[in-house]
C-alpha positions in Angstrom: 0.0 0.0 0.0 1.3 3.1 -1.2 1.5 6.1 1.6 0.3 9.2 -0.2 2.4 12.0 0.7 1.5 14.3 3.2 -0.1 18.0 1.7 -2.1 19.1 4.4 0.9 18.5 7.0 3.4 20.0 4.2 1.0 22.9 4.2 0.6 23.6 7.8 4.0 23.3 8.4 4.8 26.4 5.6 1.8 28.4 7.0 3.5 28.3 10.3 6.7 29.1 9.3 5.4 31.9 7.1 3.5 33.5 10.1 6.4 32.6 12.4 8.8 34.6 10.2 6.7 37.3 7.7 3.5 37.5 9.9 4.7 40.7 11.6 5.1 42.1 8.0 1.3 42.5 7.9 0.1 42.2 11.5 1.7 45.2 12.6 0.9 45.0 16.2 4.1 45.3 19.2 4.7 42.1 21.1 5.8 44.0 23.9 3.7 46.9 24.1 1.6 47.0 27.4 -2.0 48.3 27.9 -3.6 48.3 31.0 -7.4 48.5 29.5 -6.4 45.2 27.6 -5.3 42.6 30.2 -6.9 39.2 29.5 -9.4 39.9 26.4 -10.9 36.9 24.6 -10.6 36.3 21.0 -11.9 39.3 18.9 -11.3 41.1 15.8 -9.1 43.3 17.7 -6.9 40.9 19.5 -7.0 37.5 17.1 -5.7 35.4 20.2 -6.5 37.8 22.8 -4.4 39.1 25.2 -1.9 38.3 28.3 -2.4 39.3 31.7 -0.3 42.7 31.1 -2.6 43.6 28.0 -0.1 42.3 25.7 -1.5 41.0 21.9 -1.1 37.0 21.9 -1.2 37.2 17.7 1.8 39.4 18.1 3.8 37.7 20.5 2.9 33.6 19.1 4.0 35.3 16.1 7.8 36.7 17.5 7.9 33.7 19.7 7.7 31.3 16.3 11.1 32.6 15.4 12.7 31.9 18.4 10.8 28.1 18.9 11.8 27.4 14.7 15.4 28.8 14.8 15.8 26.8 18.2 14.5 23.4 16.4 16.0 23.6 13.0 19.1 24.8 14.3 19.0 21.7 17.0 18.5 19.5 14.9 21.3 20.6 12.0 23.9 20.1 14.8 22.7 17.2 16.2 22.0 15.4 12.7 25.8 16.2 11.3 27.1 15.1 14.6 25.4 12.0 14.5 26.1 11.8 11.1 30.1 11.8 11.6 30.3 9.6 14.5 27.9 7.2 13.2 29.3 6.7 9.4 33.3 6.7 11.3 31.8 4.1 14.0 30.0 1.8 11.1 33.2 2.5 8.9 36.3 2.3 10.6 34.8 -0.5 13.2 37.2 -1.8 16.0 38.3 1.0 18.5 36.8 3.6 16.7 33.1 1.8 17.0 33.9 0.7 20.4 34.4 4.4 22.1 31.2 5.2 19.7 29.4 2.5 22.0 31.1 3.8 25.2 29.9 7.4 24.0 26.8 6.9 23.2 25.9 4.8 26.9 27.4 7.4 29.3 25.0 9.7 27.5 22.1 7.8 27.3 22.8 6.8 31.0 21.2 10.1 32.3 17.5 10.8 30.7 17.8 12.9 28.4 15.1 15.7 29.5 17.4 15.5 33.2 20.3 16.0 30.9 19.0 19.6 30.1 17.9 20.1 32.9 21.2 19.7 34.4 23.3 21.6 31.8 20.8 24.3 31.5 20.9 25.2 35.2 24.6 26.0 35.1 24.0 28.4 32.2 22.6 31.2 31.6 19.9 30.4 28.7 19.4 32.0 25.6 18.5 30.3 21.8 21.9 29.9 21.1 22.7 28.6 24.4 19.6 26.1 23.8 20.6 25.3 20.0 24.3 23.8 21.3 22.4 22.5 24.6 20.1 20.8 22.9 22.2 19.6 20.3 24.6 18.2 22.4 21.7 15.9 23.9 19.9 15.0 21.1 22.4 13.3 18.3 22.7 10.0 19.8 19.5 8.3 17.8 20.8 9.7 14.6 24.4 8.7 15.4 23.3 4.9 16.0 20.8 4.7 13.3 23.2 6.3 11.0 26.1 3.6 12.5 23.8 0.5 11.8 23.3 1.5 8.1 27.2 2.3 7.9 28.0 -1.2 9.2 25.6 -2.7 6.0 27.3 -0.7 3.6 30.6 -1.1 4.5 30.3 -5.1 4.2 28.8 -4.7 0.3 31.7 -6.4 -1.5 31.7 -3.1 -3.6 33.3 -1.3 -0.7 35.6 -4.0 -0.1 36.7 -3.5 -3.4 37.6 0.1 -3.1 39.3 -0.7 0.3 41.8 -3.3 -1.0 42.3 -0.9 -4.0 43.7 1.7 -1.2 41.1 4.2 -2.5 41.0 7.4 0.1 38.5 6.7 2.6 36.9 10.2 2.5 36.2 9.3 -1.3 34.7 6.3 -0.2 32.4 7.9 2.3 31.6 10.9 0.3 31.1 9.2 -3.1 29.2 5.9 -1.9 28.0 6.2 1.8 26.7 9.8 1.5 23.8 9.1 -0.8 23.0 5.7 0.4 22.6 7.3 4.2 20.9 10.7 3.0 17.0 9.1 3.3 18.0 7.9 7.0 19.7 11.7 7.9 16.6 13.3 6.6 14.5 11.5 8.4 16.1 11.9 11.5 16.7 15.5 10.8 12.6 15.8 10.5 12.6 14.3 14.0 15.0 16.0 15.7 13.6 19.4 14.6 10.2 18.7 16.3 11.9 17.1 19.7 14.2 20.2 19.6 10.7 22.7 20.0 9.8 19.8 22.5 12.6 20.4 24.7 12.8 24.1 24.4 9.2 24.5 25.2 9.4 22.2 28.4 12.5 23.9 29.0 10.7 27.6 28.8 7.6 26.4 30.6 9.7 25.5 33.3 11.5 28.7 33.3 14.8 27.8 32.5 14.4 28.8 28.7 15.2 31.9 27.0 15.1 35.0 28.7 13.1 37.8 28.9 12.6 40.1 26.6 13.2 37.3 24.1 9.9 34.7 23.8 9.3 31.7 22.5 6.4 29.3 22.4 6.9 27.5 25.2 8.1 30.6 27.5 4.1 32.3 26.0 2.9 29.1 26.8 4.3 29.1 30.9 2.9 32.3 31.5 -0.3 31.1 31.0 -0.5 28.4 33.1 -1.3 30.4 36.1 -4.4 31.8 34.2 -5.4 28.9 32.2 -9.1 28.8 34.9 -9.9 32.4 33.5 -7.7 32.6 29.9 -7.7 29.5 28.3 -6.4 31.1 25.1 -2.9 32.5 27.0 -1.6 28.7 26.6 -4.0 27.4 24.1 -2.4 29.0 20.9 1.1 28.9 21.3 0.8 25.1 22.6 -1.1 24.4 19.0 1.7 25.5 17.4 3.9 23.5 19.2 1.2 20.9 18.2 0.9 21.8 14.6 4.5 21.7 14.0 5.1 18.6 15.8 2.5 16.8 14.2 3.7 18.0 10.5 7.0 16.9 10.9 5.6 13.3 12.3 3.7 12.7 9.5 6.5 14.3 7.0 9.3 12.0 8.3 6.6 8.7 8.3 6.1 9.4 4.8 10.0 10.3 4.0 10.5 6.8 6.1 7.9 4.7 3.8 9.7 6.0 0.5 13.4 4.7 2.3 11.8 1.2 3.6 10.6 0.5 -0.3 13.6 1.4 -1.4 15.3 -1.0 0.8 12.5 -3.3 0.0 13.3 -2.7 -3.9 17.4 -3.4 -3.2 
């Protein structure tokens, strides 16, 4: 059964990042701007999605928050993909001592949870996104690196490579030339997921209070300051957490569909 690919997630996804990063271009209300006559208003035609408790438009500030949340996640997830990337095609390709302090690695990271792991780095820094981008980063390339390492390991036993190794042909060649587009479908993918667990971990980051800073905002920093209003405001925490929603659910569906298309492949091979 073919998987058909995904429009309407495709579609939300470029709406949001087209609000996110050209909405101010037309909605050209302040994020910051207070008014006291203002604090806490409902939906409207005036205020899209309200207000906060200091009067504050929501439309305004989901919309400068967006940047933040995106550049956070996409950012994230570069790092962490092209370190997992390196370490997982050396492990799968050198093998022996290389592979083995890969494994070694890779366990004394994934012996702490990785949520605690942020928690724990974050607290002895002062946060801000690119604080969060390398934070996050650092914490989040192991799955890449090991799916990435497991593929490296199959394609370095095809007798083709074999071939190329006896004829002392430059390993970089070799990695670039043969492994690079036989990997790209599994770095993708994992680049798709690490983008939305990257917004994830900022958001529970910020709604904790240990993500950016203010005057900067993101989604999840809109999102804490609504939780001690959500009985009266629902719509403080409701709209930036469905664009934390939307985008994670886009890029589920996007990399399900990107991982069909790689399995048939396979399947094909």
């Amino acid at each position: 059964m073919n998987k058909k690919i995904p429009y309407i997630s495709i579609t939300i996804l470029f709406f949001v990042v087209i609000l996110s990063f050209f909405g101010d271009l037309f909605y050209k209300v302040s994020p910051y701007e207070l008014n006291k006559y203002a604090i806490l208003l409902p939906p409207s035609l005036e205020h899209p999605f309200g207000t906060d408790r200091l009067g504050r438009d929501l439309l305004a500030r989901v919309i400068e928050g967006g940047k933040i949340s995106l550049i956070i996640g996409v950012g994230s997830a570069i790092i962490a993909s092209f370190i997992g990337l390196i370490l997982g095609v050396s492990a799968g390709f050198f093998k022996e001592k290389f592979d083995k302090g890969f494994v070694i690695l890779v366990d004394l990271f994934l012996t702490f949870p990785t949520f605690f792991l942020l928690l724990a780095l974050v607290s002895y820094i002062e946060a801000s996104a690119y604080v969060l981008i390398i934070v996050i980063s650092i914490t989040g390339w192991m799955t890449t690196a090991r799916m990435i390492r497991s593929e490296s390991f199959a394609i370095a036993n095809k007798p083709f490579i074999k071939i190329l190794r006896v004829a002392k042909v430059p390993s970089y060649k070799i990695i670039l030339k043969y492994f690079t587009p036989l990997i790209a479908p599994i770095f993708f993918i994992s680049f798709t997921f690490g983008v939305g667990g990257a917004i994830l971990s900022e958001s529970g980051l910020s709604f904790l209070g240990l993500g950016v800073l203010p005057p900067q905002m993101s989604w999840g920093s809109i999102l804490s300051e609504g939780k001690e209003v959500i009985d009266i405001a629902w719509w403080v925490s409701f709209f930036p957490g469905l664009m934390i929603f939307l985008v994670t659910f886009s890029l589920i569906n996007i990399s399900d569909f990107l991982q069909t298309i790689t399995n048939k492949k396979e399947r094909v091979l």
